[in-house]
C-alpha positions as a Python dict, from the first residue, in 0.01 Angstrom:
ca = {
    (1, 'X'): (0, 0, 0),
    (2, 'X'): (356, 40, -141),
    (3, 'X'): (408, 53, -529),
    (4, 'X'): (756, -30, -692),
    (5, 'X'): (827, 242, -909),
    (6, 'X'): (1058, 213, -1238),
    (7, 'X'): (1364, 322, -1300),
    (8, 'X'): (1308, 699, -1432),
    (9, 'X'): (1560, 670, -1707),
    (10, 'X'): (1389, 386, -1839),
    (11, 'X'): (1053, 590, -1775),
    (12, 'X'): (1224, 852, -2062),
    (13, 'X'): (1380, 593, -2225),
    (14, 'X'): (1736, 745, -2189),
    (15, 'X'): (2046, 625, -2074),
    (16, 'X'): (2246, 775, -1709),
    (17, 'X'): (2452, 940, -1916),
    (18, 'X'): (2241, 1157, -2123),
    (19, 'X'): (2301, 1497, -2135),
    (20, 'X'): (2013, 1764, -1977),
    (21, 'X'): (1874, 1842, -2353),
    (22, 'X'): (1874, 1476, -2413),
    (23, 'X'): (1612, 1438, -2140),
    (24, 'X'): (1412, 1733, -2180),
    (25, 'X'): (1376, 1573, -2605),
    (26, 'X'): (1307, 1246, -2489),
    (27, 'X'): (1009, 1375, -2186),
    (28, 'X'): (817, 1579, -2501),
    (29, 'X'): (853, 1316, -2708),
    (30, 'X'): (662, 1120, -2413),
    (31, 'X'): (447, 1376, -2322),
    (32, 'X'): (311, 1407, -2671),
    (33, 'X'): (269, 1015, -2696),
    (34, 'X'): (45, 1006, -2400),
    (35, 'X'): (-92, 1326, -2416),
    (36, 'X'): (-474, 1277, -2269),
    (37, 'X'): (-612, 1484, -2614),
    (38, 'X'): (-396, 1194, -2796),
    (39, 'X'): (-589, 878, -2581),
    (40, 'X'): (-885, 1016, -2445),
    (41, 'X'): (-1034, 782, -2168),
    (42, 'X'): (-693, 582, -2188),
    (43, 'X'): (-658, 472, -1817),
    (44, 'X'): (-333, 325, -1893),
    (45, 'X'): (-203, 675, -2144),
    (46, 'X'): (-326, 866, -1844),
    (47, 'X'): (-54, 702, -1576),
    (48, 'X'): (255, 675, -1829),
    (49, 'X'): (210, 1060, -1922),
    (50, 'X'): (217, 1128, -1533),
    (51, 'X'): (510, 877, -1486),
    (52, 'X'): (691, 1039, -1760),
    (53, 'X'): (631, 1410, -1549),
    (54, 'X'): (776, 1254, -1217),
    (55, 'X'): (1084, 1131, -1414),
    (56, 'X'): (1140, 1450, -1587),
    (57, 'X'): (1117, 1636, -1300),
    (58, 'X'): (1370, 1470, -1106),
    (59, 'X'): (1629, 1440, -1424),
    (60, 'X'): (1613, 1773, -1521),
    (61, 'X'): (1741, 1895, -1153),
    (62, 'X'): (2122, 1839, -1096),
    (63, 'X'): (2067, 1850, -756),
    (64, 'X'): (1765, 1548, -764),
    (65, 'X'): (1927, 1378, -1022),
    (66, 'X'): (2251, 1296, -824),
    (67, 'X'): (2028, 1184, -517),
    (68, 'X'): (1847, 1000, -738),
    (69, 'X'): (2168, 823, -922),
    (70, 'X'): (2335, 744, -592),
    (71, 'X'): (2027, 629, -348),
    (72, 'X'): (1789, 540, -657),
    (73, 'X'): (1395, 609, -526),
    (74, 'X'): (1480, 649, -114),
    (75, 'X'): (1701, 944, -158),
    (76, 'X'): (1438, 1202, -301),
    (77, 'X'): (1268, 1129, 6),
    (78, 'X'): (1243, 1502, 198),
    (79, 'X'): (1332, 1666, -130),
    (80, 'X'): (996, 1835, -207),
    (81, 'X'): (841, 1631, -459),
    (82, 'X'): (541, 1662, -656),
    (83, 'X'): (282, 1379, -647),
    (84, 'X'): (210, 1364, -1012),
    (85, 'X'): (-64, 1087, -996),
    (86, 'X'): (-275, 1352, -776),
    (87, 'X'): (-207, 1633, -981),
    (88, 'X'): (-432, 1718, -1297),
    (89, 'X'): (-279, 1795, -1667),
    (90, 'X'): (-302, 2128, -1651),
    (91, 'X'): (-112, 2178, -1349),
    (92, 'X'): (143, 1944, -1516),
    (93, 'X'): (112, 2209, -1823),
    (94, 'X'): (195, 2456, -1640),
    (95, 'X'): (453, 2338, -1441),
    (96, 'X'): (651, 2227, -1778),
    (97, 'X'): (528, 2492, -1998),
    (98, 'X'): (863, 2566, -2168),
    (99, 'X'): (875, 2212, -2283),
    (100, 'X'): (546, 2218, -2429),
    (101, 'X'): (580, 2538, -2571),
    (102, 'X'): (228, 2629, -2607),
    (103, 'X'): (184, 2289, -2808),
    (104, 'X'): (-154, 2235, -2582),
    (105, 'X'): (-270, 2535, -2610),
    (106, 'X'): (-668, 2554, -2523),
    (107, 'X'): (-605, 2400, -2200),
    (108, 'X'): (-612, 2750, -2013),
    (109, 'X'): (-879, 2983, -1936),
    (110, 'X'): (-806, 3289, -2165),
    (111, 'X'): (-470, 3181, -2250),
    (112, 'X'): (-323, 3325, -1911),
    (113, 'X'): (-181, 3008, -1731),
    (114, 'X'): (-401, 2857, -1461),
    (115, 'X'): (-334, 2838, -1138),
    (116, 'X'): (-96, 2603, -1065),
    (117, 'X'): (-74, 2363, -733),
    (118, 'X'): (148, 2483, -440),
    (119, 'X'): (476, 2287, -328),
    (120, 'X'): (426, 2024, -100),
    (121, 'X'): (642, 2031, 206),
    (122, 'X'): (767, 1822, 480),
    (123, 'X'): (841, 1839, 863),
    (124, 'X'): (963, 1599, 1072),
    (125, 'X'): (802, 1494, 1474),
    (126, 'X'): (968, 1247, 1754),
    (127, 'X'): (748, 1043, 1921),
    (128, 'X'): (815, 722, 2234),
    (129, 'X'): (719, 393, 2174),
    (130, 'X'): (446, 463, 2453),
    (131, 'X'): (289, 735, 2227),
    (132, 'X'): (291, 441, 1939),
    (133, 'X'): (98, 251, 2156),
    (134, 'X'): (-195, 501, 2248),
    (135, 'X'): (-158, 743, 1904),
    (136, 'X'): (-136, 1112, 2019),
    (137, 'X'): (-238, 1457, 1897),
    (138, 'X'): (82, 1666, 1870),
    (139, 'X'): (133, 2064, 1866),
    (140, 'X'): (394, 2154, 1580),
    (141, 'X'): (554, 2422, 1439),
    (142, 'X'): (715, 2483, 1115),
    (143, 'X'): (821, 2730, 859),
    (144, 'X'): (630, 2768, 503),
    (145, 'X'): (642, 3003, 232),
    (146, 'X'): (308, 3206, 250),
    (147, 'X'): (156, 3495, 27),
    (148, 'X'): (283, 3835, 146),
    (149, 'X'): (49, 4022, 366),
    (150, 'X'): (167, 4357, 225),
    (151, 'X'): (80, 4282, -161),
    (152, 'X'): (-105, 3987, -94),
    (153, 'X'): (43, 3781, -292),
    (154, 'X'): (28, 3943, -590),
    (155, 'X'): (397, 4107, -550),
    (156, 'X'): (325, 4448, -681),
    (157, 'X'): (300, 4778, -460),
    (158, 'X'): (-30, 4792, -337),
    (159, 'X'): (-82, 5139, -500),
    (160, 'X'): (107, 4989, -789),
    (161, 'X'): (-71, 4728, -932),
    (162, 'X'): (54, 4483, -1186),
    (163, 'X'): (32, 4590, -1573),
    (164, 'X'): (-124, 4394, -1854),
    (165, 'X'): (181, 4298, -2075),
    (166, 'X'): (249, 4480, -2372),
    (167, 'X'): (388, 4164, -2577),
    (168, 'X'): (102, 3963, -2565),
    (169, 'X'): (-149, 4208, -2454),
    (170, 'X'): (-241, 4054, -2162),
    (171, 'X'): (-283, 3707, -2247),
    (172, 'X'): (20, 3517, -2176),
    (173, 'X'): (72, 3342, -2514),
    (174, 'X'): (224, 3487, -2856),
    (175, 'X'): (147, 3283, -3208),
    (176, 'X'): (398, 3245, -3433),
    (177, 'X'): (397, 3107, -3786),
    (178, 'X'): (618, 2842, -3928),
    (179, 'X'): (631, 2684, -4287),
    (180, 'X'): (514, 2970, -4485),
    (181, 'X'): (210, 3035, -4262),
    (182, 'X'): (132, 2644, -4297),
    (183, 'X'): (82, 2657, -3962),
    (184, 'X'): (46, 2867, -3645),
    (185, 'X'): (173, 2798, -3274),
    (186, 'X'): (122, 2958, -2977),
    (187, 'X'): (404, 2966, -2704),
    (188, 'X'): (410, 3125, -2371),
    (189, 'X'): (488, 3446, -2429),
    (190, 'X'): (871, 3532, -2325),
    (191, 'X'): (835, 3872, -2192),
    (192, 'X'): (579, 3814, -1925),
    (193, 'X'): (656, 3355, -1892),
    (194, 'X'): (306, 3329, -1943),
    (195, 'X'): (158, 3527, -1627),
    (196, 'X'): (-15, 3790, -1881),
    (197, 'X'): (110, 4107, -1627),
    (198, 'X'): (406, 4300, -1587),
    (199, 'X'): (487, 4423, -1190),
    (200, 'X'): (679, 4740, -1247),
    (201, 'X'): (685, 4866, -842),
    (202, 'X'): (803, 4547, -731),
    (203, 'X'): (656, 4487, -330),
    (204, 'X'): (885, 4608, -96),
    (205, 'X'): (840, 4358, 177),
    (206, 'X'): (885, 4021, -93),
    (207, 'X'): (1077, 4187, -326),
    (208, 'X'): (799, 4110, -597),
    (209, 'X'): (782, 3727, -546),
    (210, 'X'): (420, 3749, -355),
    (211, 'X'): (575, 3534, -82),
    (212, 'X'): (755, 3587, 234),
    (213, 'X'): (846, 3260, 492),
    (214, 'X'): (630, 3268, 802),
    (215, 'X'): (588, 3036, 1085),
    (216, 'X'): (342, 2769, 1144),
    (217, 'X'): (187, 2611, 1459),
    (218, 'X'): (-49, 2315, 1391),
    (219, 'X'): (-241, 2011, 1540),
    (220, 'X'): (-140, 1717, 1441),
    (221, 'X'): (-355, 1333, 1499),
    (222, 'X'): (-109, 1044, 1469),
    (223, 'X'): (-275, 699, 1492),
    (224, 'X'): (-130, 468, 1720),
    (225, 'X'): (91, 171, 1556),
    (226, 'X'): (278, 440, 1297),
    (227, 'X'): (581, 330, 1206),
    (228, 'X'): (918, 505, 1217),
    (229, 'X'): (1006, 710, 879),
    (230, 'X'): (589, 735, 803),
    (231, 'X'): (483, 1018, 665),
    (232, 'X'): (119, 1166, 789),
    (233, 'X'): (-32, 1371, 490),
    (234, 'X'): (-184, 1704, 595),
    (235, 'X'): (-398, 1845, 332),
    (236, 'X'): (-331, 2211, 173),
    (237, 'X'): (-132, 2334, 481),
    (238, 'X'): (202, 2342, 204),
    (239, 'X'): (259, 2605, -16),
    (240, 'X'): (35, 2835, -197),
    (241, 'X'): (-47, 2796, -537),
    (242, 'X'): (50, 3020, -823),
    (243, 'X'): (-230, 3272, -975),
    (244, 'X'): (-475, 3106, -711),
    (245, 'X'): (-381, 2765, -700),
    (246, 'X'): (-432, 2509, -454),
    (247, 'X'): (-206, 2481, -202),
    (248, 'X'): (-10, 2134, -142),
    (249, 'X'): (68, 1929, 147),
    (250, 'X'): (222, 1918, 483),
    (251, 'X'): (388, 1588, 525),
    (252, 'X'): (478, 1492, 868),
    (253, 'X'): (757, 1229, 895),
    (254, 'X'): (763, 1022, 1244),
    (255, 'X'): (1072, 955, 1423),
    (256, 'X'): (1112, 719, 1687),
    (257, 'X'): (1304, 750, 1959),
    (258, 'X'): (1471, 460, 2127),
    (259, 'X'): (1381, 279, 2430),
    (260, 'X'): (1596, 200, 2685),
    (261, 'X'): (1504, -157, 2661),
    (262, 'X'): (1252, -242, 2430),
    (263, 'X'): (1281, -302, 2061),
    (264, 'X'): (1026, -278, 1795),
    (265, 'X'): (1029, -593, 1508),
    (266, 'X'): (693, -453, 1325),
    (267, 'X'): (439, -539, 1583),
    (268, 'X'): (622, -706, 1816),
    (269, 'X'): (860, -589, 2098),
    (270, 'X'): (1136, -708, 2175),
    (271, 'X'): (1343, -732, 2493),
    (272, 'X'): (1648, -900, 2575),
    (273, 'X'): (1713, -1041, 2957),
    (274, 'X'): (2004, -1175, 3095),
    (275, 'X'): (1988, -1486, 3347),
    (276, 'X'): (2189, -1669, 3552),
    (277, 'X'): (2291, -2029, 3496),
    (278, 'X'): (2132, -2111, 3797),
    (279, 'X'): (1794, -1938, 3697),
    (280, 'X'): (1821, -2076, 3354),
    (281, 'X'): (1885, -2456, 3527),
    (282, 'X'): (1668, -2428, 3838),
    (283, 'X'): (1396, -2200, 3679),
    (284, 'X'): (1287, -1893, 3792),
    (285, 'X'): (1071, -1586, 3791),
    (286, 'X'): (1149, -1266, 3652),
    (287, 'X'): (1002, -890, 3612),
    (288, 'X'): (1055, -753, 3245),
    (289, 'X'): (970, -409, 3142),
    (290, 'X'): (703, -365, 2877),
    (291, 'X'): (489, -108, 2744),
    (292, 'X'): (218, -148, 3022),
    (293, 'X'): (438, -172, 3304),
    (294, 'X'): (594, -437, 3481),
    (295, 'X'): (562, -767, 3337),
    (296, 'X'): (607, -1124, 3536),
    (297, 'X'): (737, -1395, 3311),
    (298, 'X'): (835, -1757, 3424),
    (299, 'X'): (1159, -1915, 3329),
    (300, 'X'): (1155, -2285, 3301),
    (301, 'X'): (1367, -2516, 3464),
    (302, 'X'): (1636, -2648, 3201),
    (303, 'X'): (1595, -2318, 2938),
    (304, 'X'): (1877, -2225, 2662),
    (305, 'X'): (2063, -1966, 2592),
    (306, 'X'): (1867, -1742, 2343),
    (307, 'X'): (1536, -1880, 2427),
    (308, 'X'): (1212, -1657, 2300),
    (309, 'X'): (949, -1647, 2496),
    (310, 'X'): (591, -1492, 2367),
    (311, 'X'): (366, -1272, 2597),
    (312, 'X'): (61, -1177, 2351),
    (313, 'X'): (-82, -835, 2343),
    (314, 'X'): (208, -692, 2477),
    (315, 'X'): (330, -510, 2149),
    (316, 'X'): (256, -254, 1971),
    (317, 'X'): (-95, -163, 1785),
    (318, 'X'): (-126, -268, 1387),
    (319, 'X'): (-157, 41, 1213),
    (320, 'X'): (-486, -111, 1001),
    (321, 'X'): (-677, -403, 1247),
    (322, 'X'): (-605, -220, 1621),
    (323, 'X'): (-460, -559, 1745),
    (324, 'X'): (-134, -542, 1983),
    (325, 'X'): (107, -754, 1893),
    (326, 'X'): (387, -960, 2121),
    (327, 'X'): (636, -880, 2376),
    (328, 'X'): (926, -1144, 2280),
    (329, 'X'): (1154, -1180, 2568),
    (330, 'X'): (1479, -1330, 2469),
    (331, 'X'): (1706, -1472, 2731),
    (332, 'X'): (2045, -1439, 2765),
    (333, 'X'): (2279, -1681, 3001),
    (334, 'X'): (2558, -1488, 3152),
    (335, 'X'): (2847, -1690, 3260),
    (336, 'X'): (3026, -1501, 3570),
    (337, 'X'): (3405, -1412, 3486),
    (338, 'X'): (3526, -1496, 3849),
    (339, 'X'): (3394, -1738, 4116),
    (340, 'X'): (3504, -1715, 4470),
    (341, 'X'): (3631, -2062, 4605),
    (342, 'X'): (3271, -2214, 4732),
    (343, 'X'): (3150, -2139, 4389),
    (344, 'X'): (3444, -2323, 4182),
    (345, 'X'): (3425, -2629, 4456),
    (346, 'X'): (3016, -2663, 4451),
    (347, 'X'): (3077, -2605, 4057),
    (348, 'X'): (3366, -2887, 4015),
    (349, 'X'): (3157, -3120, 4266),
    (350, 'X'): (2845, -3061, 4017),
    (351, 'X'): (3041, -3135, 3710),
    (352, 'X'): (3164, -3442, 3841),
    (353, 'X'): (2818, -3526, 3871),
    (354, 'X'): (2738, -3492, 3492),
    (355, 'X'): (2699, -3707, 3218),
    (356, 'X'): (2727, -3504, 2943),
    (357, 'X'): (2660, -3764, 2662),
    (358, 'X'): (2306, -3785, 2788),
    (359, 'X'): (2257, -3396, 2766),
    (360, 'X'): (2032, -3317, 2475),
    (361, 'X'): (2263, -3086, 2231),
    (362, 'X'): (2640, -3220, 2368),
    (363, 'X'): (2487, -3596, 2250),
    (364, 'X'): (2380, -3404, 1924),
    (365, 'X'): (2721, -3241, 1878),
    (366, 'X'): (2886, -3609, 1998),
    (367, 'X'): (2699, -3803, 1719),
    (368, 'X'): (2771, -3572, 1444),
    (369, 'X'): (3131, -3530, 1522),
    (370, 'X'): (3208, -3931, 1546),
    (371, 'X'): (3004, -3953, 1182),
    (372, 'X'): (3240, -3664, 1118),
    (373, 'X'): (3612, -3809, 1165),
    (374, 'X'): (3480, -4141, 1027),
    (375, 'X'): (3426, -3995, 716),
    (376, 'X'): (3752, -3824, 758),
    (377, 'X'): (3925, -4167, 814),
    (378, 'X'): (3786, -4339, 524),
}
């Protein structure tokens, strides 16, 4: 089910035009509002101080926040986000610990930061209308970053392993005193950003970042009725996390490809069939093309242009119930551009014939326009 989110400088309470520092003030100030030590059991504390995370994170990133200010919500689509209401307040922490600056302190096991959660990241698969219709298991392949196989992960030398730091001995947070030793704050220490080690042989192969890009080849279930630009969550097949983390999420996004004839309108399918004005007159009976193979429709003597007619359980699956919706088949009248001279005579013969102010929409269109121009005349 689809949420509308709010505006993210209203989340922070800032205006579009507020500088970077200006945001980063106003997401502490939120963050210590709603922190969950602040509201314990707060249901309510709980989802602004996560809102106030997804907002800071995009409006803190030049590159998200000019998406963001020119597509609003859509255009951070495929950017990487992090979903916030999944992730728990220490990985949020973590992830922000330079605004927090140690405030929440306690929250991590010997001071060292905690493993935080991997990136989530996206792909994107084609699929035909028919694969829609049955759901399919798909084979892809993709590129993630993955710990390095030389250091694993840990992006040290192998015979060089990482050191304990000598700033904060080891346990990624310094205390410093303020107000004439009134009080005492920890931070993350600056030498070491918290990690508690120093790597001084860097790994060769990742150049000390513990994580090198591999490829990726994975099977895939996609339920029939998916709709084009859905995304299929795989769980922890993203990124790893940091200082054994878990890892995020694959997201699959489905593209459709076109059909040659066929058009989807949510469950439905749609096709469009031209006709003669003799078919559409006289009546007739027609093949159209539909998911399940030929399909024999009747025209009825007399039918209009644009005419809709309903086959049921001839569209595609609903994603939630199973049941196939309707192939519409919309007719279209074509009026030839040229007649040979039997066609023009039988033609002129037949309109002589006709008494158009008996003909259901011309007597319409005759009635209106006469109470028309004798309004016009009065």
């Amino acid at each position: 089910m689809s949420t509308t989110k709010r505006d993210y400088y209203e989340v922070l309470g800032v205006s579009r035009s507020s500088s970077p520092e200006d945001i980063k003030r106003a997401y502490r100030r939120m963050a210590l509002k709603f922190h969950p030590d602040k509201n314990p059991g707060d249901k309510e504390s709980e989802k602004k101080f996560k809102e106030s995370a997804e907002a800071y994170e995009v409006l803190s990133d030049p590159e998200k926040r000019q998406r963001y200010d020119r597509y609003g919500h859509e255009g951070l689509r495929g950017v990487g986000m992090h979903d916030f209401s999944r992730m728990g307040f220490d990985d949020i922490f973590s992830m922000f610990d330079d605004i927090f600056g140690g405030v929440f302190g306690g929250r991590r096991r010997s001071g060292v930061r905690r493993g935080a959660r991997g990136y989530d990241i996206e792909t994107q698969l084609e699929l035909t209308l028919k694969e829609v219709l049955t759901g399919v298991e798909r084979g892809i392949e993709f590129k993630r970053r993955d710990l390095c196989e030389h250091c694993s992960g840990k992006g040290s030398e192998p015979d060089s392993p990482a050191q304990p730091c000598p700033q904060c001995g080891g346990q990624g947070q310094v205390a410093q005193s303020g107000m004439g030793g009134l009080f005492r704050m920890v931070t993350t220490c600056p030498h070491c950003k918290g990690k508690g080690s120093i790597i001084t042989h860097p790994c060769k192969k990742c150049s000390g970042q513990g994580l090198t890009v591999k490829k990726r080849m994975l099977s895939v279930k996609i339920p029939a009725g998916v709709r084009d630009g859905q995304a299929i969550r795989v769980n922890n097949e993203g990124e790893p996390g940091q200082n054994g983390g878990p890892r995020g999420d694959l997201y699959c996004y489905v593209k459709i490809k076109s059909h040659p004839f066929l058009m989807r309108n949510d469950d439905d399918l749609v096709v469009r069939v031209p006709i003669s004005f003799s078919q559409a007159a006289l009546g007739a009976t027609l093949e159209v093309p539909s998911l399940d193979g030929r399909q024999e429709i009747t025209i009825q003597p007399g039918t209009q242009h644009g005419t809709v007619l309903q086959v049921k359980g001839q569209g595609v699956p609903n994603l939630h119930s199973g049941r196939r919706g309707s192939l519409l088949v919309q007719v279209l009248i074509e009026i030839p551009k040229k007649l040979n001279k039997q066609q023009e005579k039988l033609l002129r013969d037949f309109a002589k014939t006709e008494d158009k102010t008996v003909l259901p929409e011309s007597k319409k269109f005759l009635e209106k326009l006469k109470d028309y121009f004798a309004g016009e005349s009065k």
